[in-house]
C-alpha positions as CSV (number, residue, x, y, z in Angstrom):
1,X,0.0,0.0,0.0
2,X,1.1,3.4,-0.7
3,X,1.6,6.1,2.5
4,X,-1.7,7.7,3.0
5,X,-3.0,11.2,2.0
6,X,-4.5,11.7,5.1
7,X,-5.3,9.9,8.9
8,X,-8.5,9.5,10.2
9,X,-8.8,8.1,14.1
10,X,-11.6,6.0,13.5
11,X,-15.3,6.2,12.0
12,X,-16.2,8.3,14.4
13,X,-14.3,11.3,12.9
14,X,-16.0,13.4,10.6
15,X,-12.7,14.9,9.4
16,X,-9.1,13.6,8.5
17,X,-5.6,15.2,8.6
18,X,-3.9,15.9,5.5
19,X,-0.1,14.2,5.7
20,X,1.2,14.7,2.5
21,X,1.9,18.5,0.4
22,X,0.5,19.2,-2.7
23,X,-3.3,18.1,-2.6
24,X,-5.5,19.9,-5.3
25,X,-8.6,20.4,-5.6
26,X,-9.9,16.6,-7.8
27,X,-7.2,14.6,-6.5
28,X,-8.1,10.6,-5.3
29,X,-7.1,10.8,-1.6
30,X,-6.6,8.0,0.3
31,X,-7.1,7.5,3.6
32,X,-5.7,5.5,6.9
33,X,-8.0,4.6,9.8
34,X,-6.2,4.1,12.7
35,X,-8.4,2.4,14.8
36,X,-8.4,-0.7,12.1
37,X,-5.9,-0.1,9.7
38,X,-8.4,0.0,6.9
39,X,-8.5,2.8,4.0
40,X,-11.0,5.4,2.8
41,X,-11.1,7.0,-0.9
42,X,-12.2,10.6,-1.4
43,X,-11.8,13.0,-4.0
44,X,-10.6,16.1,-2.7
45,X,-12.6,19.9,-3.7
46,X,-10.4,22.4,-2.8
47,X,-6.3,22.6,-2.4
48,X,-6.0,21.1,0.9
49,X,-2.6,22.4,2.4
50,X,-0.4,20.0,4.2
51,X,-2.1,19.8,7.8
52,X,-5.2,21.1,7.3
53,X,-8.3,18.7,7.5
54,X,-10.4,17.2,4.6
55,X,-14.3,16.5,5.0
56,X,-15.3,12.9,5.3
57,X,-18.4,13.3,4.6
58,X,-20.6,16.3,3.7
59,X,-21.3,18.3,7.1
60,X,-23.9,21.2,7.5
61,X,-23.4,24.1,9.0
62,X,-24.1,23.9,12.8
63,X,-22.8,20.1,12.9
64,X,-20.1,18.9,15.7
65,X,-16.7,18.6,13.9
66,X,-14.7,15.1,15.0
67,X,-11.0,14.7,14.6
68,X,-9.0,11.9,15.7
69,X,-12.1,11.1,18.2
70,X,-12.5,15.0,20.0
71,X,-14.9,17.2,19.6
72,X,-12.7,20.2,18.1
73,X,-15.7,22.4,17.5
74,X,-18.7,23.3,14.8
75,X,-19.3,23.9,11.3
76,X,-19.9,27.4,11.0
77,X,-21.0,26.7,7.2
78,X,-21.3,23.5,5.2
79,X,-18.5,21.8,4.1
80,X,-18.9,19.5,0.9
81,X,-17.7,15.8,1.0
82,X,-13.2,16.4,0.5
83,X,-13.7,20.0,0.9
84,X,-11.1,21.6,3.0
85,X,-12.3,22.4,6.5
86,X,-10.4,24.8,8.3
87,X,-10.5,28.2,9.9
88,X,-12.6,29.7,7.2
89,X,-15.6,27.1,8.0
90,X,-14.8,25.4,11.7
91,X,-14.8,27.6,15.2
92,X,-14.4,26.6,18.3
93,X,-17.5,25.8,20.6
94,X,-15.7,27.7,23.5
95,X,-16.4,31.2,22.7
């Protein structure tokens, strides 16, 4: 198997990590799951920079964001399925 594109904890999470530079907007991603050492495929739809999550799944506006199994905050507008989720569309539930 090739390295992955980006790390998901487990099916819990509703967003994975991107691990590798360079992801444009229609690449196939692949994904590593952690929890079971299984992949997932996605197509990305933005540039995703290296760190930065990617969407598992499309994810309305208002909807608890999951990464690597903790609740890291809420949509604050939808995100498509492999659309970049970041600053721009994820805030924190603390203030």
């Amino acid at each position: 198997m090739s390295a992955p594109d980006f790390i998901v904890h487990d099916d819990t999470d509703t967003v994975g990590v991107i691990v590798k530079e360079g992801i444009t907007a229609g690449a196939a991603l692949s994904g590593w799951v952690m929890a079971d050492d299984s992949r997932i495929a996605l197509e990305a739809g933005d540039d995703i920079p290296l760190g930065h999550k990617v969407a598992l799944g499309v994810i309305a506006e208002g909807d608890t964001i999951i990464k690597y199994g903790h609740d890291i905050g809420k949509a604050v507008a939808a995100i498509a399925k492999g659309g970049h989720a970041h600053t721009q569309n994820i805030k924190t539930k603390r203030w």
